[in-house]
C-alpha positions as CSV (number, residue, x, y, z in Angstrom):
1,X,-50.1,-18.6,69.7
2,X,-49.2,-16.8,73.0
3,X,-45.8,-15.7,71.8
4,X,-46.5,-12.0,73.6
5,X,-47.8,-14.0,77.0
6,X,-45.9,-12.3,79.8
7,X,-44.1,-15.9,81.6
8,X,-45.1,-16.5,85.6
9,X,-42.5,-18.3,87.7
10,X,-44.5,-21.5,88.6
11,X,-44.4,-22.1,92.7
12,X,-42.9,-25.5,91.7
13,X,-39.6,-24.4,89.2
14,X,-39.1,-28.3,88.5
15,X,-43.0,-28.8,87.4
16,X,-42.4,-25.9,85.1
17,X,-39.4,-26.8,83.6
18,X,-40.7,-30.5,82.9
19,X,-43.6,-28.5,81.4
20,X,-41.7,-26.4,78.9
21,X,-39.7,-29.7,77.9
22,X,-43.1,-31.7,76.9
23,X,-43.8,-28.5,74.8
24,X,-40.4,-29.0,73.3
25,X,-41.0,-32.2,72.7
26,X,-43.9,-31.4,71.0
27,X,-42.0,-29.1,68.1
28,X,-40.6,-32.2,66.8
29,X,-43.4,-34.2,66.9
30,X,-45.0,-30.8,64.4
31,X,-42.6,-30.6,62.0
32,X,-40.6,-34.0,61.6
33,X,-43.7,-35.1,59.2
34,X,-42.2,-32.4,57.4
35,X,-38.8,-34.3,56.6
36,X,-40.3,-37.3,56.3
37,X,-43.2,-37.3,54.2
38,X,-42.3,-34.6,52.0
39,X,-38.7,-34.3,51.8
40,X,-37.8,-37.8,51.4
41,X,-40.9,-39.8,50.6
42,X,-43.4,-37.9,48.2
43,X,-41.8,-34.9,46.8
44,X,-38.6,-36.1,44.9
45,X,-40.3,-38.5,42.5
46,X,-43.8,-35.4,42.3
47,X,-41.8,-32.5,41.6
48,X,-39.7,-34.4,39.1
49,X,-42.5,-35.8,37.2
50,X,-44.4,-32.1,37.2
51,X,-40.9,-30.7,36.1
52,X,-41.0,-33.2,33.3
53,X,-44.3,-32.5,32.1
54,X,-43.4,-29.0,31.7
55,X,-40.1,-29.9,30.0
56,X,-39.4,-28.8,26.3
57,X,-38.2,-31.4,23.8
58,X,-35.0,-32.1,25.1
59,X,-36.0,-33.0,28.7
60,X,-34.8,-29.3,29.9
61,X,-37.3,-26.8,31.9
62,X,-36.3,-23.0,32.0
63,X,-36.5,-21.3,35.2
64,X,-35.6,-17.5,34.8
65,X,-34.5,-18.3,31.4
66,X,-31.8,-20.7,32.8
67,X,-32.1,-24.2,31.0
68,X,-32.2,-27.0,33.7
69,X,-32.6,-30.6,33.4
70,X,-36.4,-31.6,34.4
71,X,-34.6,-34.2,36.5
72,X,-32.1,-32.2,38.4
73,X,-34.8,-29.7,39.4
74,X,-35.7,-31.5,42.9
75,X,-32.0,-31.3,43.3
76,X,-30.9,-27.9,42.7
77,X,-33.9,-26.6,45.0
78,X,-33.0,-28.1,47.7
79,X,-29.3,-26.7,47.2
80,X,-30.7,-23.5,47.2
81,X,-32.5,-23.7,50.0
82,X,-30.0,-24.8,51.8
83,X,-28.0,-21.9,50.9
84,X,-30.4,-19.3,51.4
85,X,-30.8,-20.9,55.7
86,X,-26.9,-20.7,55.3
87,X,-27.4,-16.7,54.5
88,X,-30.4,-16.6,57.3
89,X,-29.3,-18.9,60.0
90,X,-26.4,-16.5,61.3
91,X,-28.4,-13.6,61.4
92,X,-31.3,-15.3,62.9
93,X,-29.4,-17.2,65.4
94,X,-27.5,-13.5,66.8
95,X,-30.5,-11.7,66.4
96,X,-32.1,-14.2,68.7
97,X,-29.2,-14.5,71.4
98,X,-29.2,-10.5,71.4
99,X,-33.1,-9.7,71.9
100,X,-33.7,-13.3,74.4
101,X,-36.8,-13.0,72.2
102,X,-36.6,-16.5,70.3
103,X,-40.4,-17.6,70.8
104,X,-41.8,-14.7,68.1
105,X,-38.7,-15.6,65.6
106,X,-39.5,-19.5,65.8
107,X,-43.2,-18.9,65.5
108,X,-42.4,-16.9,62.3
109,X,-39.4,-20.0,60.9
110,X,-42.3,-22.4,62.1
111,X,-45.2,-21.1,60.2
112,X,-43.5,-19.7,57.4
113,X,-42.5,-23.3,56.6
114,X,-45.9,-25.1,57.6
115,X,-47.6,-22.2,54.9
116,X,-45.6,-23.3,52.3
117,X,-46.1,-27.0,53.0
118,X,-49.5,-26.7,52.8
119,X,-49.6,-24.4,49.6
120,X,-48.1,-27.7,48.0
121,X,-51.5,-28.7,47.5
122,X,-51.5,-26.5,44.8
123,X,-48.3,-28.3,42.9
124,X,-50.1,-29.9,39.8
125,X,-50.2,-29.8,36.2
126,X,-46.8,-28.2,35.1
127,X,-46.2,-25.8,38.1
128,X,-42.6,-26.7,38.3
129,X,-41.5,-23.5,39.3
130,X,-44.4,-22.9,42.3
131,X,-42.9,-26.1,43.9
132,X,-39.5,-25.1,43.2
133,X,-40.5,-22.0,45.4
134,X,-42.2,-23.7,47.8
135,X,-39.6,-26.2,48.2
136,X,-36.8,-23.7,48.9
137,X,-39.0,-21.4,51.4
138,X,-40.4,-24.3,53.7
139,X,-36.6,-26.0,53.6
140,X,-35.0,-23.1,54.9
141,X,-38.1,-22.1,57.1
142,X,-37.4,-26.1,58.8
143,X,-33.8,-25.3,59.1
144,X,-34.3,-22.0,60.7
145,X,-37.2,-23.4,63.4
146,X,-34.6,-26.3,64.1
147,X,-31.8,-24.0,64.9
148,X,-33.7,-21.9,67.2
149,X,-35.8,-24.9,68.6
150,X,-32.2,-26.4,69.5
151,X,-30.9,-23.7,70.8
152,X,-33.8,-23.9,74.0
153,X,-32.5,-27.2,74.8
154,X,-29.8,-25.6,77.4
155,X,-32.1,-23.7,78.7
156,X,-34.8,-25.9,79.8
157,X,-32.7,-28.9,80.6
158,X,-29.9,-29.0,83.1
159,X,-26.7,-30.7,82.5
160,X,-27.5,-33.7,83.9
161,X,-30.9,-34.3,81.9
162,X,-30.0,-33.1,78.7
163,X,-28.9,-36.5,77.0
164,X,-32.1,-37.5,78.2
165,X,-34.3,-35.2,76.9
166,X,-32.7,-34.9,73.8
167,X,-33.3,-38.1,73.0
168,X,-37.2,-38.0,73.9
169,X,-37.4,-35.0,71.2
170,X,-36.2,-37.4,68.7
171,X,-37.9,-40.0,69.6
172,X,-41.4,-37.6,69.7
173,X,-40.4,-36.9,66.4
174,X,-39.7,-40.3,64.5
175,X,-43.1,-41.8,66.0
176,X,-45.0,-38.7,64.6
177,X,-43.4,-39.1,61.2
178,X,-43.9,-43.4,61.8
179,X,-47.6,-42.3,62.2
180,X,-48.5,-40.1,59.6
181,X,-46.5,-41.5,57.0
182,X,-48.5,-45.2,57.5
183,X,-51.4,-42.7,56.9
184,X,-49.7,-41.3,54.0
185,X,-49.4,-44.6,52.6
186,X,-52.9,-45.8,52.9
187,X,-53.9,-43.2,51.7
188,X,-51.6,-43.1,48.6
189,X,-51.7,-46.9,48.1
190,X,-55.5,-47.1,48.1
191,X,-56.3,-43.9,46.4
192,X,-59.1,-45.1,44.1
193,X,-61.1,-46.6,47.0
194,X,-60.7,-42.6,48.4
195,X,-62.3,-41.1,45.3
196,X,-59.4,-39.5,44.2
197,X,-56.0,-39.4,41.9
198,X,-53.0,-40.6,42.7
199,X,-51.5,-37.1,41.8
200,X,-54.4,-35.7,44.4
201,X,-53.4,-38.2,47.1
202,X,-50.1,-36.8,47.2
203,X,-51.3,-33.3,46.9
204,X,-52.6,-34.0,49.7
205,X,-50.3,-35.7,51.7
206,X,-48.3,-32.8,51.0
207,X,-50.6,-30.3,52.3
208,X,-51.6,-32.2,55.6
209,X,-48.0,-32.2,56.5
210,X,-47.8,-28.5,56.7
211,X,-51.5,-28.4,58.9
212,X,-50.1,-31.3,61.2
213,X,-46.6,-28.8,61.6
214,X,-48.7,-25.8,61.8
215,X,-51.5,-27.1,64.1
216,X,-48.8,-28.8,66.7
217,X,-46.5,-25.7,67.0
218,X,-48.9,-24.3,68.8
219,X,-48.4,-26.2,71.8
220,X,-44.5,-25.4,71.8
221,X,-45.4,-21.5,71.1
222,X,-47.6,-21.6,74.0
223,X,-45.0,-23.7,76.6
224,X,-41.4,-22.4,75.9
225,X,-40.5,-19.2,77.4
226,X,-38.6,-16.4,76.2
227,X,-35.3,-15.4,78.4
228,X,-33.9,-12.2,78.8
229,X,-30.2,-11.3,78.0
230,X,-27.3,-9.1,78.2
231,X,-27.7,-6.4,75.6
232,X,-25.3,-7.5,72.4
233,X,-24.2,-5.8,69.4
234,X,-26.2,-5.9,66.2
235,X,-26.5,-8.3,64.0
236,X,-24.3,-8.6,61.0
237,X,-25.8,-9.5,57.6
238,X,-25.2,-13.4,56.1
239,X,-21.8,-14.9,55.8
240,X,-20.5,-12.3,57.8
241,X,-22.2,-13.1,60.5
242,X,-21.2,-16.7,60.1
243,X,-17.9,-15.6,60.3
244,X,-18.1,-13.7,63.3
245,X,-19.5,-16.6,65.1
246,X,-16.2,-19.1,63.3
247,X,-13.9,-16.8,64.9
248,X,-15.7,-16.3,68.6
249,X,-15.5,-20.4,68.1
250,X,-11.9,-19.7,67.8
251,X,-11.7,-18.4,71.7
252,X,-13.4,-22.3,72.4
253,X,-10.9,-24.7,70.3
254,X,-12.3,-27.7,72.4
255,X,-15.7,-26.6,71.3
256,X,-14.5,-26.1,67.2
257,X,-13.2,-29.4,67.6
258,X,-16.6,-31.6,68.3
259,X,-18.3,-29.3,65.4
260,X,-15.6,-30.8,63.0
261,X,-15.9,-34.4,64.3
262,X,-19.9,-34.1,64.1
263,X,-19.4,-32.0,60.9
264,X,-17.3,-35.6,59.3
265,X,-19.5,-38.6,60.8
266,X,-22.9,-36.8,60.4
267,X,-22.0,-36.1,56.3
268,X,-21.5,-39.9,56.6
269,X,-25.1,-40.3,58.4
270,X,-26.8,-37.9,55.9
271,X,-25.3,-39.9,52.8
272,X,-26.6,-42.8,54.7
273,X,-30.3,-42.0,54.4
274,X,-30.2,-40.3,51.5
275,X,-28.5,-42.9,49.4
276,X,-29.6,-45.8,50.6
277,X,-32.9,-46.3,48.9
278,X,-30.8,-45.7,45.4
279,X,-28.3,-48.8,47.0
280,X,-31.8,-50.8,47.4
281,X,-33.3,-50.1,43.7
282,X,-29.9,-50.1,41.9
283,X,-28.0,-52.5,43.1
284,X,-29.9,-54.5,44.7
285,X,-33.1,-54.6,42.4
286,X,-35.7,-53.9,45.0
287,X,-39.2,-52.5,44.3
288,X,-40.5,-48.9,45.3
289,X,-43.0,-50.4,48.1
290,X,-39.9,-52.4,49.6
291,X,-37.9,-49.2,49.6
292,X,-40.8,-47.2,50.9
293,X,-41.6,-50.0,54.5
294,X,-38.2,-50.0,54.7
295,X,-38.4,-45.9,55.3
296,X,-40.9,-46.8,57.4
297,X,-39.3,-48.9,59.6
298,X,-36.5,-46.8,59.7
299,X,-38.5,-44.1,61.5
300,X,-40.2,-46.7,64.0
301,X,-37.1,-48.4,65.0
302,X,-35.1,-44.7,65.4
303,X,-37.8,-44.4,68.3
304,X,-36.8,-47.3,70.6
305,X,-32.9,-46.6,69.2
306,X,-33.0,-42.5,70.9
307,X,-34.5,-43.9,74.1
308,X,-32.3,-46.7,74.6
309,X,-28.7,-44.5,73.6
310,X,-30.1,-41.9,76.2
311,X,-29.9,-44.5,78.8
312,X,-26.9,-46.0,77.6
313,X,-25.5,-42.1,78.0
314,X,-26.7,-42.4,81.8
315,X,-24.3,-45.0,82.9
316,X,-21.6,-44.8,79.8
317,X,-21.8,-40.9,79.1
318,X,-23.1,-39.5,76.2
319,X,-19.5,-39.4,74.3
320,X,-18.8,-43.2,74.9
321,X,-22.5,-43.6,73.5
322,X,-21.8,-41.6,70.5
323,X,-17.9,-43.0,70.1
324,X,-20.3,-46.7,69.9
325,X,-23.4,-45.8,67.8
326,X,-20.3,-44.6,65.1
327,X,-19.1,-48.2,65.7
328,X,-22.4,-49.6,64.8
329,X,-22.7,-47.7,61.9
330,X,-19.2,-49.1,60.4
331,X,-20.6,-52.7,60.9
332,X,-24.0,-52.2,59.5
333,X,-22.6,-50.9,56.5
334,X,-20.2,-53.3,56.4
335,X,-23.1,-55.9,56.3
336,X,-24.8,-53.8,53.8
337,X,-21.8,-54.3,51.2
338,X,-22.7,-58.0,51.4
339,X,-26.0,-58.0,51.3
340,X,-27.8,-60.5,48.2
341,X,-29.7,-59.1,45.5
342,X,-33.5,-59.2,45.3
343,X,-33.8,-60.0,48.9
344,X,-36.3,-57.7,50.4
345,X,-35.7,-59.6,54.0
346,X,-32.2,-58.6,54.5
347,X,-32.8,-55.0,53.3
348,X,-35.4,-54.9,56.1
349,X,-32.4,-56.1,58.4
350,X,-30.5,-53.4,56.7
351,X,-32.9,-50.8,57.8
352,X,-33.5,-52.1,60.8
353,X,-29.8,-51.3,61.6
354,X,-29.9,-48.3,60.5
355,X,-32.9,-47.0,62.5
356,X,-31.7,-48.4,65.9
357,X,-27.9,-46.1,65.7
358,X,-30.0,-43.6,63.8
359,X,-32.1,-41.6,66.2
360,X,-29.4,-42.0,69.0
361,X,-26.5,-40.6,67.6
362,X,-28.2,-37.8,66.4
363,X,-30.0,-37.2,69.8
364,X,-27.0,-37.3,71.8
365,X,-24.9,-35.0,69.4
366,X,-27.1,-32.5,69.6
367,X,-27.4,-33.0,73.3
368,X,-23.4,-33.4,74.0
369,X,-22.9,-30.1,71.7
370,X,-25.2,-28.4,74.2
371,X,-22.3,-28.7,77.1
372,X,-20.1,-27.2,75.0
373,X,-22.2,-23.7,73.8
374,X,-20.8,-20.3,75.6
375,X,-24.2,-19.1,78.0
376,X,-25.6,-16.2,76.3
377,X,-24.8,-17.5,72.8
378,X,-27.0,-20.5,72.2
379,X,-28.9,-19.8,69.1
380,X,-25.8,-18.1,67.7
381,X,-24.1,-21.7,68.2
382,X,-26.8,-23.5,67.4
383,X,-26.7,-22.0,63.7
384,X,-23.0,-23.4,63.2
385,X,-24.4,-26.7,64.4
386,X,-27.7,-26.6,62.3
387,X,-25.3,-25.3,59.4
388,X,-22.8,-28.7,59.9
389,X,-26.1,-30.7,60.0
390,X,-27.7,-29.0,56.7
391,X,-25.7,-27.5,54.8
392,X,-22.4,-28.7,54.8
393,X,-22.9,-32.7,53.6
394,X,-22.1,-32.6,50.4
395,X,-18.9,-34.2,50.4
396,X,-20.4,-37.9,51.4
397,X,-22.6,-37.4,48.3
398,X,-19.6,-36.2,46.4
399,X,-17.7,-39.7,47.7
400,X,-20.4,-41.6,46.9
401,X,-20.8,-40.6,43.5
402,X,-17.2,-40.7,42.2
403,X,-16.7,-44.2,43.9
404,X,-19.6,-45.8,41.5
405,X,-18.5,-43.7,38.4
406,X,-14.4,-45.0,38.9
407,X,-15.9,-48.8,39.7
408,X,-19.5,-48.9,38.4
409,X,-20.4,-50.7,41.8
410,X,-22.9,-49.0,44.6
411,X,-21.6,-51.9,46.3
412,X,-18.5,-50.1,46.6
413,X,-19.9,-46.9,46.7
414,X,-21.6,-47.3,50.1
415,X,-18.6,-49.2,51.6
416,X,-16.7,-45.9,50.6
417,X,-19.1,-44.3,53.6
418,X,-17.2,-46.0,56.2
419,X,-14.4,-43.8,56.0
420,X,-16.6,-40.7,57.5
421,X,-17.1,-43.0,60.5
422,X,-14.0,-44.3,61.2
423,X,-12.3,-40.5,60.6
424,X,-15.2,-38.9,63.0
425,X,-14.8,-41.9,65.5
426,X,-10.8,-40.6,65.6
427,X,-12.0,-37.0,65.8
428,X,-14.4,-37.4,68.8
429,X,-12.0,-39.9,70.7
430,X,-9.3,-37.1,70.8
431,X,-12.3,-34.6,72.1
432,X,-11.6,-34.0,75.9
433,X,-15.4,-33.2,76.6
434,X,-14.9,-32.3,80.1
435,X,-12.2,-29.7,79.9
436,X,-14.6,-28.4,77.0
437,X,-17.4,-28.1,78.8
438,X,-15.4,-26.2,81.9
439,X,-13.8,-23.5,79.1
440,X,-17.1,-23.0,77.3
441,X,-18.4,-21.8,81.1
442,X,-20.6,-24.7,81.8
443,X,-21.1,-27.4,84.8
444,X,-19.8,-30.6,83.9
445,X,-22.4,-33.3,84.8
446,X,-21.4,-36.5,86.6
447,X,-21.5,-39.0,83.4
448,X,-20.5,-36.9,80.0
């Protein structure tokens, strides 16, 4: 995997910076399959129904002797896994800052999450509890990799390119999932013709996600470069850790502030995708296969939408870009809240909304929070930000929920969303990015 390769400056230090991005580019283009054929497509609905085969009379399974609805099973494991990267994350993130060794830890995230991918091949009959297992080590194995593959991107891009490349990581990683999930789908769709069951057709597309993660991160692994720094104090354990890193955010206000905007639109963005296809079967009476194109096209039009926000962020900045892909979001679901029944054609429209802010916004926050990280402390950052992306939206969820159980409308229930738009749209505005990027120690680039 070269992670012990001793680096060699190249003669040309711009050739070998553009090199080490395409390898970064690449680590998205590994492990997005990951969120998008497992996570959201094929193992909700295939670890519920194995959960529900192995459930006693009253629908209940028993892991560890504790009784848990066969149904809430998917649920709860990924609520653990976020909260064991939450405990890891920290520790990983300093540990990584202190050594400048983060090549060896992201191989170890990377394939640590790609093994337990592909072990879901395994996940049949009523092994509820393997997948449970598997579930919450790949999960927090994804979370970890991302934190530390995020935490390169201010070291191999200077100020000035970093919307840019940003944006070409997500886009790498959209078409890769675009790609292998219209192979997932064949193969799923048009199982018998393959010789095999459904249940074995997603077996599978289970497992080949973790060899597509696995067998990509090599490039990455053998590309990035590890980078040497000051010697730091030890690591502390979990939430500790966490803290320490809250209160050295304390010394960057300006820095604490975009975290707490991102932290408030993003939960709106995550509720987003995760709730949308219950909007489209629920309320709007539309089949699994419309729900599952309209994933698709999701991921293909988040391609074209990262590109084109990154060269909005050229001329606009990447804050005015953000501040207007949060404005795009209000409208689209605005439109969504009128939107007829039964009419797969305007759900595509729907989605077709959603994937061109999609891609962008998250590109670009990840690229504008880059400005604002201390040198030195990257991955240590990086872990607050992976932590506000993961594990902290659970309040959008929360909204969403109480909205349709006061009313009894997901009409209402996804309007209720706009609220984490309009609030981070407030948030970001009063962000003064340059004056944050000067007292976090960084050059400001021309257009921010």
């Amino acid at each position: 995997m070269g992670t012990d390769t001793v680096w060699t400056p190249p003669a040309d230090e711009a050739d070998g910076r553009k090199r080490e991005q395409r390898g970064w580019y690449v680590y998205d283009w590994a492990c997005s399959v990951y969120s998008t054929s497992v996570l959201t497509v094929f193992l909700g609905p295939y670890l519920t129904a194995v959960a529900t085969s192995a459930a006693d009379a009253e629908g209940y399974v028993h892991p560890l002797g504790i009784p848990v609805r066969a149904g809430s099973f998917f649920a709860y494991s990924v609520s653990l896994s976020v909260i064991l990267a939450v405990l890891v994350m920290p520790v990983v993130g300093a540990a990584a800052d202190r050594t400048g060794r983060k090549k060896p830890l992201l191989a170890a995230a990377a394939y640590t999450g790609a093994a337990a991918t592909t072990a879901m091949f395994f996940l049949d009959g009523d092994r509820y509890l393997l997948g449970g297992v598997l579930l919450v080590v790949a999960n927090a194995a994804q979370s970890v990799a991302m934190m530390l593959y995020n935490s390169y991107l201010p070291q191999i891009a200077p100020p000035e390119e970093r919307d840019a490349v940003s944006s070409r990581g997500w886009a790498f990683g959209y078409a890769a999932g675009s790609l292998v999930l219209v192979a997932d789908l064949a193969l799923y769709t048009g199982h018998d013709s393959f010789g095999v069951s459904e249940s074995t057709a997603v077996r599978i597309c289970l497992a080949s996600a973790g060899l597509w993660w696995g067998a990509f991160a090599l490039v990455p692994l053998r590309r990035l470069r590890d980078r040497r720094s000051p010697a730091r104090e030890a690591a502390l354990p979990g939430f500790r850790q966490l803290a320490a890193t809250v209160r050295d955010m304390r010394r960057h206000p300006l820095t604490l502030a975009f975290l707490l905007a991102y932290l408030v639109y993003n939960d709106g963005i995550q509720t987003v995708i995760s709730q949308a296809s219950v909007y489209g079967s629920e309320e709007l009476g539309l089949g699994q296969s419309t729900l599952i194109g309209a994933v698709l096209l999701v991921q293909v039009l988040a391609v074209a939408g990262a590109l084109a926000l990154g060269r909005l962020a050229r001329t606009y900045g990447a804050k005015r870009a953000i501040l207007g892909s949060l404005v795009a979001w209000t409208v689209t679901l605005g439109a969504g809240y009128f939107l007829p029944a039964r009419t797969p054609g305007w759900f595509f429209v729907l989605a077709a909304g959603i994937g061109l802010v999609l891609g962008g916004s998250q590109a670009l926050s990840r690229s504008l929070f880059s400005h604002l990280v201390p040198p030195g402390k990257e991955a240590e950052y990086f872990s607050a930000y992976e932590i506000s992306d993961r594990g902290m939206s659970w309040l959008g969820p929360l909204l969403f929920g109480v909205t349709y159980q006061l009313t009894g409308s997901y009409r209402d229930a996804i309007i209720s969303l706009v609220c984490f738009f309009v609030i981070g749209f407030a948030l970001l505005a009063r962000v003064p990015v340059r004056r944050a990027i000067t007292d976090a120690g960084n050059p400001v680039p021309e257009r921010i």
